[in-house]
N, C-alpha and C positions, 0 to 999 in steps of 0.2 A: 241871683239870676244865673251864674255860672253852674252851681249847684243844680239847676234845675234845667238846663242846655242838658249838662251829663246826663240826666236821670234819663231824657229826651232819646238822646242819643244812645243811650242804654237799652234802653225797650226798644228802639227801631231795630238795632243788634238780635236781639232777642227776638223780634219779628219775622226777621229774615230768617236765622239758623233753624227757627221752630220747626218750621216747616220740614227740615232733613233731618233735623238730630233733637234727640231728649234731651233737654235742657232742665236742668235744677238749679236755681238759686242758693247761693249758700247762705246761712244767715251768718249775724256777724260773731258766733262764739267759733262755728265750722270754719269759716273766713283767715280768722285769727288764727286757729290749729294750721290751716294748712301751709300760712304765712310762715311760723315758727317752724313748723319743718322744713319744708324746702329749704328757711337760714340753716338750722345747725341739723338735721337728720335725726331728731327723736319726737316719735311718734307718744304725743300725750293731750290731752285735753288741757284748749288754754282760754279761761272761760274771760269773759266779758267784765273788768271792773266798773264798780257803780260807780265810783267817781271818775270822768273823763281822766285820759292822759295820753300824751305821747306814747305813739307804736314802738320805738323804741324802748321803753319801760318794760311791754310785754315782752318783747321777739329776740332783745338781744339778752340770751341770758346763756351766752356760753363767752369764753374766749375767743378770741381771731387770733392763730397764729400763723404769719406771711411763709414767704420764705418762698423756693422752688419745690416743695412737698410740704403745704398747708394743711393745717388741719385746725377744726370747731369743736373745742372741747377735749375732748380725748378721742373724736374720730377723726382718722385723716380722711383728706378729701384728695381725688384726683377728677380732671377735667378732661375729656376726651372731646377736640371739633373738628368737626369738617371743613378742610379748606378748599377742597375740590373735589367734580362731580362726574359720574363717569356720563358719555357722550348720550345715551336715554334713560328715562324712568320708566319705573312701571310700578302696578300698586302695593303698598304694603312690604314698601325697601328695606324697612326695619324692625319685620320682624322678626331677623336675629335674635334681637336683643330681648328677648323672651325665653333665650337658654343659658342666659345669664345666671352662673350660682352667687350671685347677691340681688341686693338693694340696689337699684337705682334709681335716677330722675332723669327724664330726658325733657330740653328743655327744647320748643322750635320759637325763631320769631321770625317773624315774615314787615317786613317796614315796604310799603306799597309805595309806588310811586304815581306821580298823575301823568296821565300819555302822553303828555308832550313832555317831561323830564324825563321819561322810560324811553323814547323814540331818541332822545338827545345818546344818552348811552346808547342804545342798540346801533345807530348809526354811525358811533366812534367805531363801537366792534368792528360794524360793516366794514367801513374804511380800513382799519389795522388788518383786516383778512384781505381783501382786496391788494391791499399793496403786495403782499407777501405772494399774490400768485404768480410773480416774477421771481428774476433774483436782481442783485444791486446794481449788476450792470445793466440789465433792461430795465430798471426804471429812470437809470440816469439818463441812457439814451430816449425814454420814452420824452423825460424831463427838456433835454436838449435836441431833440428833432426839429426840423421846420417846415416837415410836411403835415400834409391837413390830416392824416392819419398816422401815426405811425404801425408798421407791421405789427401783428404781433407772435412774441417768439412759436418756433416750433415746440416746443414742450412748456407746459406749464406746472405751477404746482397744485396737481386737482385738488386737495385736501384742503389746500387756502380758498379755493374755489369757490367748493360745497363749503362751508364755512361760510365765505360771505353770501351766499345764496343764502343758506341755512338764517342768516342775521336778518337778511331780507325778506322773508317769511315773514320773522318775528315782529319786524316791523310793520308789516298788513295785518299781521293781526293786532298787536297793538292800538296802532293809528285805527281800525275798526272795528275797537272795545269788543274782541271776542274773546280780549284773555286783557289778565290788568300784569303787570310785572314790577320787583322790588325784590331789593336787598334782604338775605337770608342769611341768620345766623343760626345753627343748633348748637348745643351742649350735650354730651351725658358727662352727667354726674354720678360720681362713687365715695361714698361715707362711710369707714367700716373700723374701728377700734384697731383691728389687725391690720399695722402698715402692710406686711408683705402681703394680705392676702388681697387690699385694696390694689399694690400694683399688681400681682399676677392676675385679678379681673379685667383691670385697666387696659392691659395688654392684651388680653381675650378679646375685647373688644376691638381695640384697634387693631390689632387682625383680623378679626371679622367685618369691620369696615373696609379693610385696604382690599379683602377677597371679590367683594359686592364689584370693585371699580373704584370708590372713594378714594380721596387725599385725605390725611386726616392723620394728627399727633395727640398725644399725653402733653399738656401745657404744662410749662415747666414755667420759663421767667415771665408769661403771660399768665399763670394760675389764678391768681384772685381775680383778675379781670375776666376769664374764661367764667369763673364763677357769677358775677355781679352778674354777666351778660343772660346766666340762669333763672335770675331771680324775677319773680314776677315784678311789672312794672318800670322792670327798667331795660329800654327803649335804647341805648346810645352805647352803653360797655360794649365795647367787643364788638363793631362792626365789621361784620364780613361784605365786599364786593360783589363776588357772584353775582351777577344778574340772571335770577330764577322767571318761570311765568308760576299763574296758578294753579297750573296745572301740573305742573312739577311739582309745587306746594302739595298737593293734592295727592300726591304718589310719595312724597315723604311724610306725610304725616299720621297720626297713629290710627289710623279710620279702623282695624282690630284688635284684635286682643286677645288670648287663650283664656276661656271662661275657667275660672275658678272655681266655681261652684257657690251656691249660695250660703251668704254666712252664718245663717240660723237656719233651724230647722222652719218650713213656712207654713204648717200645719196649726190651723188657729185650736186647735185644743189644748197646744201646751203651751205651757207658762211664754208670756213674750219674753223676745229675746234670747229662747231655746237655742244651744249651740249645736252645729252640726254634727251628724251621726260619728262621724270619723271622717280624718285628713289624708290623701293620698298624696304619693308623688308622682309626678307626670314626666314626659318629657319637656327639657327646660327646667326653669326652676320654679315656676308659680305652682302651688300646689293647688290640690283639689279638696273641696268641703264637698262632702258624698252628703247626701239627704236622698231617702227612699221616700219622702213624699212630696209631690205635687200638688201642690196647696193642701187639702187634707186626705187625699186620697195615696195612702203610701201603699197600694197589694202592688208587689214586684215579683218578677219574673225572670229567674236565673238558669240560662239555657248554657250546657255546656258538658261536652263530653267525658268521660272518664280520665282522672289524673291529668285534669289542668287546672287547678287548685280551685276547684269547688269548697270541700270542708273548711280549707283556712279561712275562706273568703267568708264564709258563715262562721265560722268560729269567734270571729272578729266582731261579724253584726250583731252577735247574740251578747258579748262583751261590753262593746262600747251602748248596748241600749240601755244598760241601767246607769247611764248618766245623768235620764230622766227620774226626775224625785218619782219614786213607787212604782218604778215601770214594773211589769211584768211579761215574762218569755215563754212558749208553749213549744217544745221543739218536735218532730215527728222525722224522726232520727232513721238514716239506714245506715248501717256499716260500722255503728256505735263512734264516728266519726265527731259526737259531741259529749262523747262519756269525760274522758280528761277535765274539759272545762266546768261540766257541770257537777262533777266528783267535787274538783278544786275549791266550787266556789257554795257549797255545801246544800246543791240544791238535790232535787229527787228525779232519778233516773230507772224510768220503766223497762225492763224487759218482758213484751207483750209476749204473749203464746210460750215463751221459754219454758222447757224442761226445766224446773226446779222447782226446790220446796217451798221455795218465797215467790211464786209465782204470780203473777197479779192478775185480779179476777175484780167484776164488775155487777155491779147489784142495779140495772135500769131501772125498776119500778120501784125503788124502794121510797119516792115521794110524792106517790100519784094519788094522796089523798087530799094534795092540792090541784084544782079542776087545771090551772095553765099545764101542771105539771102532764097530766092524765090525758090532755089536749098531745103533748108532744108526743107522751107514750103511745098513744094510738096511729098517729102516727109512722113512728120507726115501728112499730109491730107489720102494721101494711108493708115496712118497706120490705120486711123478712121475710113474708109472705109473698112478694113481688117476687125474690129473691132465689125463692124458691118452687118458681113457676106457677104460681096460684094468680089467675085473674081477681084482682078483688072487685065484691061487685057492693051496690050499696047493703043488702044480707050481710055478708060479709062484715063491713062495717060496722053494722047495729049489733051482730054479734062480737064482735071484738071489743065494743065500747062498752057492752053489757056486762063482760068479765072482768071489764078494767074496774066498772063499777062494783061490781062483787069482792074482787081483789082489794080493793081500796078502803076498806073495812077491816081487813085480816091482816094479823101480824106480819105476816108471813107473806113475800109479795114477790116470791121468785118466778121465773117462767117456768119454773117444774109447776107451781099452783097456779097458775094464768092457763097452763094445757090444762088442768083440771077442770077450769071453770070454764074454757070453751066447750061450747055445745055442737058445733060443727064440725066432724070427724076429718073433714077437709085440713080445715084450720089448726085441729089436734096434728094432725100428720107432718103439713109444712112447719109446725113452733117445734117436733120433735128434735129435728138438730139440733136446735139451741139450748136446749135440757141437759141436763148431766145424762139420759140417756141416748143424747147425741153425740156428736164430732166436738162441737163446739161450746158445751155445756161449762166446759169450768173453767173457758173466761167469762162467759157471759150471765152462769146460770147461778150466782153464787148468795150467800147469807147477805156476806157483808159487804163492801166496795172495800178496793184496794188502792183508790188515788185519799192523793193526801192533800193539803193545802201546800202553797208554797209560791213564791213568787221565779221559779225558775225550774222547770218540766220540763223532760226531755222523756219523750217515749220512742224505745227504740223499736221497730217496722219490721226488721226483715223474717224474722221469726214466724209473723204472722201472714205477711206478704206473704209466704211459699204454703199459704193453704187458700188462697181463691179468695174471689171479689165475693163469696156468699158469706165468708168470715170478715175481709177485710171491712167492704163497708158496713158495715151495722157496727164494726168497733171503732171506726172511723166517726160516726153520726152520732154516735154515742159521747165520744172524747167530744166532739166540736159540741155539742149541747151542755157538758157538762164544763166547758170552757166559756161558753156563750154566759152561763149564771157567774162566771167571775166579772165578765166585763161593766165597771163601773165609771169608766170616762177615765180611768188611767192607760198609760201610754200601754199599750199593748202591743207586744209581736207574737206573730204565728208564723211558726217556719215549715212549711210542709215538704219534705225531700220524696219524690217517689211517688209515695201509697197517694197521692192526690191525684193523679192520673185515672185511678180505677173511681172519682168522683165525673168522670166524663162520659162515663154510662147517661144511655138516652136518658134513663129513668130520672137523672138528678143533674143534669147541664142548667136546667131553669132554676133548679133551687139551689145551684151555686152561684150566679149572678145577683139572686135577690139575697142571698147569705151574705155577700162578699158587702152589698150595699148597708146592708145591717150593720156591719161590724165597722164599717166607716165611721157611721152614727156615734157609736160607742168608741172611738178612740180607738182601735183598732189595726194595724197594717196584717197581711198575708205577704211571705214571700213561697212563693211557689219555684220547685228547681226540680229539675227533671236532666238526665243527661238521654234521654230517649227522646231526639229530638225529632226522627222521623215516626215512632210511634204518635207524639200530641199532632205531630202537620195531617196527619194520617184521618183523626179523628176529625169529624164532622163537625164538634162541638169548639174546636179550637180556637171560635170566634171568641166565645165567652170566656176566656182568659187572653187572647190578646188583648181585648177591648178594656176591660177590667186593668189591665195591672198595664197605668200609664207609665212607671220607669223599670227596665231591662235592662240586667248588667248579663254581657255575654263574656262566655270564656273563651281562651283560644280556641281556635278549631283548625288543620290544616286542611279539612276537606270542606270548608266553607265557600273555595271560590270552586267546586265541582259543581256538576249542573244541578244535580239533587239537592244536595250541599245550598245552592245557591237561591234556589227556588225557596228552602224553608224561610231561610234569612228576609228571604224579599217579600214572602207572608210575613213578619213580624213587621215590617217596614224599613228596613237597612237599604240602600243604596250602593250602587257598587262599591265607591271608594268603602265604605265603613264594612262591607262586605271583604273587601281586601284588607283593611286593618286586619278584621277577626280572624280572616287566616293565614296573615301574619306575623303576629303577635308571638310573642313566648308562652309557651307554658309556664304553670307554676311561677309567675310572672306577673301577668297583664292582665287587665279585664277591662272590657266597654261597657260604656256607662251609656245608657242613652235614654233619652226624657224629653217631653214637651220643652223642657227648661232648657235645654242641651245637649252636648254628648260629650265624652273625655275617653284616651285611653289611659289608665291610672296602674299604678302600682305600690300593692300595701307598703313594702320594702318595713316589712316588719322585723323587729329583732332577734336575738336567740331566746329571750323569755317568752315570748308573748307565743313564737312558736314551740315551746315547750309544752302549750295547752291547749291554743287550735291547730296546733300543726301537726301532731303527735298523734297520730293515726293509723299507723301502719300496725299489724299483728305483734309484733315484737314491743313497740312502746305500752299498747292496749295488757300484752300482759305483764309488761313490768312495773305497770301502774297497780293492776290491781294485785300485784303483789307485795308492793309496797303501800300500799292500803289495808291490805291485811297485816301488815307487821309493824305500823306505824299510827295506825288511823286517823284521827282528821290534822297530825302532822306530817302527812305523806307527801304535800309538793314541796318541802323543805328537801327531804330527801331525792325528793325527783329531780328536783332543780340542780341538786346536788351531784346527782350521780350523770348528767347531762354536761357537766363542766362549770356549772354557772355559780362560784363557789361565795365570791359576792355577794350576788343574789339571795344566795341560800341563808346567809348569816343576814341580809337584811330581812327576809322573810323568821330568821329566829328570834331577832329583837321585836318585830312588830307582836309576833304572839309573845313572848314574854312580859309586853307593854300591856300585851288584853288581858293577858294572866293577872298583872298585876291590879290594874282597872275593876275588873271581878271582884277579886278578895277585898279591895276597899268598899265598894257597892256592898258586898254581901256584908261586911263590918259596922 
């Protein structure tokens, strides 16, 4: 019967709070985990034994050692309480303690009292303030007078006044259930292996509490009591006086919180349980788990001016994506800003349109004797033909498809033979560029193709950028087609810097919205970056990438709170404040995150290795890379690391290859 009162009384509980706040159930292995931490402060799974036994058995599996600095186990514990409050609240008193550099636990309890035992206290206060608006001798004389009044003095003490007024208050509303009142204890709690480091937190805090207004000590010969008073269920340790209402309650307790980010990635195509893209640090100490997708749609959108750490910030995403089993990376690179990393990590790095003898060149037709194939290629041919000021009309079409047919037969499937086999002089004239007797013939017009397989691509842009959107895109829609037949439902990223802006032409805004939806399908993200922020606000088409790419990481900006400046921001959807962050923030520093999920301003605070290879971007590093590439080859970031200072580094990067060396030769044995 008892048993089932509680269960009663549990669901009513339940009933009530539904209604304001999300409520989870723990069951009883989550139950048990969280019991054993709050006792001794480690975080481990403490599952359920199938034979009953005493909680005990589970929970107490450290030491207790007492004393005035206790400690469970081999972490010491310190107790920080409030013993006093300053004269009002307001909400969200404690979030301080979310720039906390450790672990904590912060415990409240609130013991409710019934209105007539809350009115019994309120009305001692009353009394004890009332007396004091005298002093000792008016109230003796008030005590000993024998008139029906006594005077009362010329000055008072107002502060005892207000005070018993103040009491008086609390007792209308008490006595008229508009507020309930009761005794309130808190805790914070600190657990940390490093004595000193647990009291120089301890002391953080309680300076940060005594700032707020608070009373408030480090327990010392009250320690384990301070403690018990944390633990769930118990009710009587540690009773603090204070008489609070609940609305007070309500203003100390944790109703926020700095969103963390979520702790997997939430994109149902990969494996459950996927860990987060990468960890940032914030202001405070809770960090940040970055995920570029929203449920499964991850195209993002990185807006942000010249040298405020753009490259690093991709250098990074393109890093930590192969933490996904088979991910693959397609990078469309300006400023060679992803040469380093893709060097490093032995993938293939395009320099399009480049002067040189290794020049990369592209063969479109070379599979258009399969019909989807011949479907696209008719296609991107219309689009060169757009391109080049040619109305296509449906003629047009039936000719173009004709030669594709004719082509599809012959060995030889270059657009030097596709102008052959057009019949329409028109159509001869505009495919002319694209020939080796055009402008643009020996990237496009070639024998053989010059991409490779490889699970990590970077094609570098600016090369070709500086010859017009009549070359750009058609080598553009070419790459994205020839990228499209990779995708098999492995984790994909596409990182597009730049050259994706000139996709904002009338001609192709619709067929980048139906594109971006495709690639969803297929596992997929786009991150799109652009530091030409008034160029995309500019365009017409700017709907179709805001809409598109539900998470935006922006860079500093300090002309973000200008009017221009402000206008773009508030097309993206930023609000003032977060508009103030952006151009507030540091460079080379800071980035906003912002997403249906949330928003953070985060900071990689990455190391001197890791910026050794997305950092390392400046003309000076770019050639002292590839000159220690050419005198070392693919043991070149030993030496780079090396000649960076990283001398550690360098030797654990020589043992790791001397480990594969060795690995090989038994393989090959």
């Amino acid at each position: 019967a008892q048993v089932d009162t509680f269960v009663d009384r549990l669901e009513d509980i339940e009933d009530r709070l539904s209604a304001s706040l999300a409520l989870t159930r723990l069951t009883s292995e989550a139950l048990l985990t969280h019991l054993h931490t709050c006792l001794t402060g480690l975080y481990h799974r403490v599952s359920v034994p199938d034979t009953p036994c005493y909680l005990d058995v589970l929970l107490a599996s450290q030491d207790l050692y007492g004393g005035f600095s206790p400690r469970v186990g081999d972490r010491h514990l310190r107790a920080i309480s409030v013993t006093g409050f300053p004269h009002e609240s307001h909400p969200a008193m404690f979030d301080f303690l979310h720039r906390i550099p450790m672990e904590y636990r912060l415990s409240h309890r609130f013991l409710p009292l019934d209105p007539e035992s809350a009115a019994k206290h309120i009305r001692l206060y009353r009394r004890n303030w009332w007396q004091k608006r005298k002093g000792l001798g008016g109230l003796i004389k008030e005590a000993i007078t024998t008139e029906e009044k006594a005077a009362e003095p010329k000055f008072l003490n107002r502060d005892a006044v207000r005070m018993a007024e103040d009491a008086d208050e609390a007792l209308a509303e008490c006595l008229g259930g508009a507020v309930r009142y009761g005794f309130y204890t808190t805790a914070i709690v600190l657990m940390n292996e490093d004595e000193a480091a647990v009291e120089v937190a301890a002391r953080q805090v309680l300076k940060e509490i005594h700032n707020r207004g608070f009373a408030a000590r480090i327990e010392r010969v009250n320690a384990l009591e301070a403690f018990r008073s944390s633990l769930p269920s118990h009710a009587h340790p540690n009773v603090r006086r204070p008489l609070i209402s609940t609305l007070n309650l309500a203003d100390l307790l944790p109703t926020t919180s700095v969103w963390p980010g979520l702790p997997t990635n939430p994109c149902g195509y990969y494996p459950m349980g996927s860990p987060a893209l990468l960890w940032a640090a914030t202001s405070g100490s809770t960090p940040f788990r970055l995920n570029l997708h929203v449920s499964d749609v991850g195209h993002t959108l990185v807006l942000g001016p010249t040298g405020a750490g753009k490259s690093t910030l991709l250098g990074l995403i393109q890093a930590q994506f192969f933490r996904y089993p088979d991910a693959q990376v397609f990078t469309f690179d300006k400023g060679y800003s992803s040469f380093p990393l893709v060097a490093a990590c032995g993938g293939h790095h395009y320099d399009i349109a480049a002067e040189s003898l290794d020049a990369l060149a592209f063969y479109p037709l070379a599979e258009i004797d399969r019909p989807a194939e011949r479907t696209w290629a008719a296609e991107w041919i219309e689009t060169l033909m757009a391109l080049q000021g040619v109305v296509v009309t449906p003629a047009h079409r039936g000719a173009i498809d004709h030669a594709l047919g004719l082509l599809a037969v012959s060995p030889s499937r270059t657009l030097t033979d596709l102008q052959v086999k057009l019949q329409d002089p028109n159509l001869r004239q505009a495919l002319r560029p694209y020939t080796l007797k055009g402008n643009f013939g020996a990237l496009l017009d070639a024998q053989s193709d010059g991409l490779r397989e490889g699970r990590f691509q970077v094609f570098e842009m600016s090369h070709l950028m500086e010859l017009g959107d009549r070359i750009v895109i058609p080598a553009l829609l070419y790459l994205f087609h020839r990228i499209e037949q990779r995708l098999d439902g492995r984790p994909t990223l596409i990182i597009l810097e730049e050259a994706w802006t000139y996709l904002l032409h009338e001609l192709f805004a619709e067929r980048i919205q139906l594109w971006l939806k495709e690639l969803r399908k297929y596992n997929a993200a786009v991150v799109f970056v652009t530091q030409s922020l008034a160029d995309i606000h500019a365009s017409s088409k700017r709907h179709v990438i805001y809409e598109s790419c539900p998470t935006k990481i922006l860079l500093p900006n300090s002309e973000a709170g200008s009017e221009q400046g402000a206008a773009i921001y508030r097309a993206i959807g930023l609000n003032e404040r977060e508009i103030e962050i952006v151009a507030q923030s540091a460079k080379k520093r800071d980035y906003y995150y912002t997403s249906p999920l949330g928003n953070r301003l985060k900071d990689l605070t990455l190391g001197p290795l890791a910026l050794a290879f997305v950092g390392a971007t400046g003309r000076e590093d770019l050639r002292a890379i590839r000159e220690l590439r050419a005198m070392y080859g693919p043991e070149w970031p030993r030496a780079w690391v090396r000649q960076r200072g990283l001398d550690r580094w360098a030797d654990q990067l020589a043992d790791r290859s001397s480990d594969r060396n060795e690995r090989s030769l038994a393989c090959a044995g």
